[in-house]
C-alpha positions in Angstrom: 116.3 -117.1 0.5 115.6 -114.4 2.9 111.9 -112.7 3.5 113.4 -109.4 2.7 111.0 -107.0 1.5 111.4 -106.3 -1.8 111.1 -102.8 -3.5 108.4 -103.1 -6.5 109.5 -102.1 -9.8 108.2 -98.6 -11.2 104.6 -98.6 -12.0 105.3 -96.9 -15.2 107.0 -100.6 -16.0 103.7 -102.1 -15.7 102.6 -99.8 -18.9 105.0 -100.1 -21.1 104.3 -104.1 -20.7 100.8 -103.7 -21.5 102.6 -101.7 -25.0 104.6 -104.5 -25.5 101.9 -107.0 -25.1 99.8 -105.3 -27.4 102.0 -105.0 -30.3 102.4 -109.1 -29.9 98.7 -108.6 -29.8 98.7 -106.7 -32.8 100.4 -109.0 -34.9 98.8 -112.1 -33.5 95.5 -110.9 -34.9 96.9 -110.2 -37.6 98.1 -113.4 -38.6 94.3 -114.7 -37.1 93.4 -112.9 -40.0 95.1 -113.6 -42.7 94.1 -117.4 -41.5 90.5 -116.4 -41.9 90.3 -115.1 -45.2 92.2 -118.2 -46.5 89.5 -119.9 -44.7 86.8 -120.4 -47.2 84.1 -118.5 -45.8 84.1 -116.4 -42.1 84.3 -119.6 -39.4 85.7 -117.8 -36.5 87.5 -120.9 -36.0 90.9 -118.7 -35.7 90.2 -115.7 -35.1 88.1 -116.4 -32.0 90.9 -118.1 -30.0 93.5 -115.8 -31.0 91.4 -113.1 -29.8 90.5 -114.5 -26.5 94.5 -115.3 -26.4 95.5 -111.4 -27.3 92.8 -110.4 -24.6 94.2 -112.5 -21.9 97.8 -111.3 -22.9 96.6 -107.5 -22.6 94.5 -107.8 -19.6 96.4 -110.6 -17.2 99.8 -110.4 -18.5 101.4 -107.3 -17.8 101.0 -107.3 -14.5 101.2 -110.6 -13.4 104.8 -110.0 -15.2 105.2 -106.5 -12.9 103.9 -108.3 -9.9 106.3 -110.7 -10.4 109.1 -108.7 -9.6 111.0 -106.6 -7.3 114.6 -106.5 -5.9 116.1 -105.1 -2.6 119.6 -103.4 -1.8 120.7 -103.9 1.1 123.8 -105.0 3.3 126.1 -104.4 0.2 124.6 -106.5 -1.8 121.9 -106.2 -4.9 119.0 -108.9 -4.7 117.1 -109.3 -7.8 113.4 -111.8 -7.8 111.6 -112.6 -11.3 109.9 -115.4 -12.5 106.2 -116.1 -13.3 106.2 -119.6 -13.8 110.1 -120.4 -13.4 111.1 -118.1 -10.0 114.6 -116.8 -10.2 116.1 -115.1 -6.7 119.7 -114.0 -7.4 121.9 -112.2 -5.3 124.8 -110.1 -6.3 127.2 -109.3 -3.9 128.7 -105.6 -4.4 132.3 -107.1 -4.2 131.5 -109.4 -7.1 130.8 -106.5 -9.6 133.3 -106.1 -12.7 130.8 -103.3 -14.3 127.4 -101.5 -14.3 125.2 -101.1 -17.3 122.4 -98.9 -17.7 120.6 -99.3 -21.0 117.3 -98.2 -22.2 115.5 -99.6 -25.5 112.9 -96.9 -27.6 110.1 -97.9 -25.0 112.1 -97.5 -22.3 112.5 -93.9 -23.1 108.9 -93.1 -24.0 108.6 -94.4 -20.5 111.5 -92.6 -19.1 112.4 -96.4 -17.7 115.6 -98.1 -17.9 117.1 -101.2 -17.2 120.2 -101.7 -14.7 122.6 -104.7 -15.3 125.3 -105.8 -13.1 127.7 -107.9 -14.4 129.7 -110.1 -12.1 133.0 -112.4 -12.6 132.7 -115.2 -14.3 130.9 -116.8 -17.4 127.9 -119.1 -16.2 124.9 -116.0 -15.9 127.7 -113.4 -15.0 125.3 -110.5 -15.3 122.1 -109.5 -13.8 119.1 -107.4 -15.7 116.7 -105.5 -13.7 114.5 -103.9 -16.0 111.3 -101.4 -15.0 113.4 -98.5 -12.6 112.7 -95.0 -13.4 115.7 -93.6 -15.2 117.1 -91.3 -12.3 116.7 -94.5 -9.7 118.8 -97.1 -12.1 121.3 -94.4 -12.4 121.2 -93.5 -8.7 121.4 -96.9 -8.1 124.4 -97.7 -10.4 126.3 -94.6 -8.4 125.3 -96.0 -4.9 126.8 -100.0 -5.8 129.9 -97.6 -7.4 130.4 -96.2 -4.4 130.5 -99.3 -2.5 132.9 -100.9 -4.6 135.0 -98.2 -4.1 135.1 -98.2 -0.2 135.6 -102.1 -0.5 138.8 -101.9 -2.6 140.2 -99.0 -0.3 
């Protein structure tokens, strides 16, 4: 695709992963545990790995995931890159958009993040998440690619 610069994500995205990491964190070393005291005796044969596993997550993770990232508008058209290990580069043309979502889960909020989804015609990955913009951009944004469908089917 294009070397367009893309816009980063917010940093308050970058956060709310590092919550999100540490509650699988959380339960991991919880389960490390339970595995330990069924273990005869402390061995540390669980609970050492799963600990150096829920460090990595916390400290590497989150923003490798928020580095990841980014998107672009530009041209009348919404460009969306993600993907760590699998990279995904999709681009929605404006006059391809049926609707436009913006949804926020319980972090989210805390955050005051949500996440904009544009979903296109057809059935094969009709719709496109972008998840980590400040609430008042996603819904800025969702009025701008309104406003452009509008001037297209005028």
């Amino acid at each position: 695709m294009d070397e367009t610069a893309l816009t980063p994500l917010d940093p308050a995205y970058a956060r709310m992963l590092r919550v999100q990491f540490s509650i699988v964190a959380l339960v991991l070393l919880a389960g490390a545990t339970i595995a330990e005291i069924a273990i005869p005796g402390y061995t540390g044969y669980v609970w050492v790995p799963a600990g150096l596993f829920a460090a990595w997550l916390l400290v590497r993770m989150p923003m490798r995931r928020y580095a990841a990232r980014g998107y672009s508008i530009e041209e009348e058209r919404l460009r969306v890159v993600r993907g760590i290990l699998f990279r995904s580069d999709t681009v929605v043309p404006f006059g391809r958009v049926q609707h436009i979502d913006v949804n926020q889960g319980p972090l989210e909020r805390a955050f005051d993040l949500a996440t904009l989804t544009v979903h296109t015609a057809g059935t094969h990955n009709a719709s496109v998440s972008l998840p980590g913009l400040a609430r008042e951009d996603a819904m800025a944004m969702r009025e701008d690619i309104r406003a452009a469908i509008r001037r297209d089917t005028q």
